[in-house]
N, C-alpha and C positions, 0 to 999 in steps of 0.2 A: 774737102770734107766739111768745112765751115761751110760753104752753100748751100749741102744738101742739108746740115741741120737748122740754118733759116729756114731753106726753105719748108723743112717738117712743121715749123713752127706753126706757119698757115694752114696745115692740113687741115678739112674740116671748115673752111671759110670759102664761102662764094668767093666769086672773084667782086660783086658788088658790097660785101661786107669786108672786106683786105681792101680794096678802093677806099671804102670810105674813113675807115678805120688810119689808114696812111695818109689820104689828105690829099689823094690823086685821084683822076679821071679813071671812068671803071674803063674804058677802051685802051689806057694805057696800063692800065694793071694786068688785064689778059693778054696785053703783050710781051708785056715783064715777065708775065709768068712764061709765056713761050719761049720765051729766050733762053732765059733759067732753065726749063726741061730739054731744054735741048744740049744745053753745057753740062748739065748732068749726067744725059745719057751716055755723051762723052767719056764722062769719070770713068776709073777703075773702080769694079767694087772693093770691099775691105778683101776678099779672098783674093781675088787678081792681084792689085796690090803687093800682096805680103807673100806671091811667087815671082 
């Protein structure tokens, strides 16, 4: 749950504006970010969960 709400934080940011913003490489931020949506998609959502 705390990942997905980082990650919301960015919503709305290039991946070159969250690179620069962060202090990393844009090639390595869209890959961050892949990663991340991938372990998210994972997750249970809040109704899965709470059955």
């Amino acid at each position: 749950m705390a990942a997905r709400t980082k990650a919301e934080g960015w919503e709305g940011f290039s991946t070159k504006e969250a690179a620069r913003a962060l202090g990393i490489a844009q090639g390595t931020a869209k890959s961050t970010l892949h990663r991340a949506l991938e372990i998210l998609r994972q997750e249970p959502t809040p109704s899965e969960a709470a059955a």
